[in-house]
C-alpha positions as CSV (number, residue, x, y, z in Angstrom):
1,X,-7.9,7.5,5.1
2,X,-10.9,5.5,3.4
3,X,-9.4,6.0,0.4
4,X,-5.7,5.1,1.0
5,X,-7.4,1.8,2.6
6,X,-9.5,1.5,-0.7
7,X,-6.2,1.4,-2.9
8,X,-4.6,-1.2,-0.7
9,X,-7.5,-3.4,-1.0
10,X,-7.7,-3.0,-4.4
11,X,-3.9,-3.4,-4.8
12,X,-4.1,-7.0,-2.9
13,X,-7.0,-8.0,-5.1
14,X,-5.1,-6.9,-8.5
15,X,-1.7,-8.8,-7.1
16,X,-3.7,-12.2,-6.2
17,X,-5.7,-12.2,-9.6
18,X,-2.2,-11.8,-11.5
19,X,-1.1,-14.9,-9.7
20,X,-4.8,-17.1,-9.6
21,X,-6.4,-15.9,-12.3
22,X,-4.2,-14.7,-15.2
23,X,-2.1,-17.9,-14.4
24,X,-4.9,-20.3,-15.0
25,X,-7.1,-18.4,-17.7
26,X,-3.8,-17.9,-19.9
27,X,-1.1,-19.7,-18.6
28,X,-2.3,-23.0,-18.0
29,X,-1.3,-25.0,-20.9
30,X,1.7,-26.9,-22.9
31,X,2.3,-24.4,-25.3
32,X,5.4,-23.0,-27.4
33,X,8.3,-22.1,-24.9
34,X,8.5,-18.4,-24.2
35,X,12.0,-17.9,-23.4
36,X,13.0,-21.0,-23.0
37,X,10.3,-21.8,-19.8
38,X,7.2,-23.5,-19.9
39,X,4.4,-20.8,-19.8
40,X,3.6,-21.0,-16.5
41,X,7.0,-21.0,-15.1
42,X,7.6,-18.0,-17.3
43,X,4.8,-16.3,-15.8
44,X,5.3,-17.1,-12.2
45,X,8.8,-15.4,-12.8
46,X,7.4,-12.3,-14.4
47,X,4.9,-11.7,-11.7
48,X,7.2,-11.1,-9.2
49,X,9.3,-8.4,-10.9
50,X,5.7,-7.0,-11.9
51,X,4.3,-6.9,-7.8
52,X,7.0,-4.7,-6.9
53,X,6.3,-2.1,-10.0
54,X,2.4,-2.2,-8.8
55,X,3.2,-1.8,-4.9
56,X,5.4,1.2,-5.7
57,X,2.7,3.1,-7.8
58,X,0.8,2.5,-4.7
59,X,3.0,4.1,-2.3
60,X,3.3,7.3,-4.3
61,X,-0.7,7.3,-4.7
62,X,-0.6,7.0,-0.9
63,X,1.6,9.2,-0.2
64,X,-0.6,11.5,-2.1
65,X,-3.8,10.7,-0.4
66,X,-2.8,9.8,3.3
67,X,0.8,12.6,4.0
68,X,2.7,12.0,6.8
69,X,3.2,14.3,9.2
70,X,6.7,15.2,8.5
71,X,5.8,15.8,5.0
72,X,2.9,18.7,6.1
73,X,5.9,21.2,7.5
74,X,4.9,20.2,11.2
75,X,8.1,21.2,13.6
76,X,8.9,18.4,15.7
77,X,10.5,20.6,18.2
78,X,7.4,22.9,18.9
């Protein structure tokens, strides 16, 4: 359970420096146009299609580390 707890922390920490830190350290500027946007309006509509990708790999690795009861073959019935 420490673990799975570990990963979400971790996970919140990785999701808030993509949309802090990477935004001001590299995105903060008047630069060429990358497809058409500004670069931080490009990156502030990558980063949500990224956040999803990222919370899914942490549901499989917790569903790996923390299982379910209905995933360990218990029989609800008794």
């Amino acid at each position: 359970m420490k673990r799975a707890v570990g990963y979400w922390l971790l996970t919140v920490i990785i999701v808030f420096v993509l949309y802090v830190g990477v935004s001001v350290l590299f995105f903060n500027h008047a630069g060429p146009a990358i497809l058409g946007m500004p670069p931080m309006l490009f990156w502030f509509t990558v980063v949500p299609v990224v956040t999803p990708l990222i919370l899914g790999g942490l549901y499989l690795i917790d569903r790996r580390v923390n299982p379910q009861w209905d995933e360990e073959g218990y029989d609800v019935r008794g």
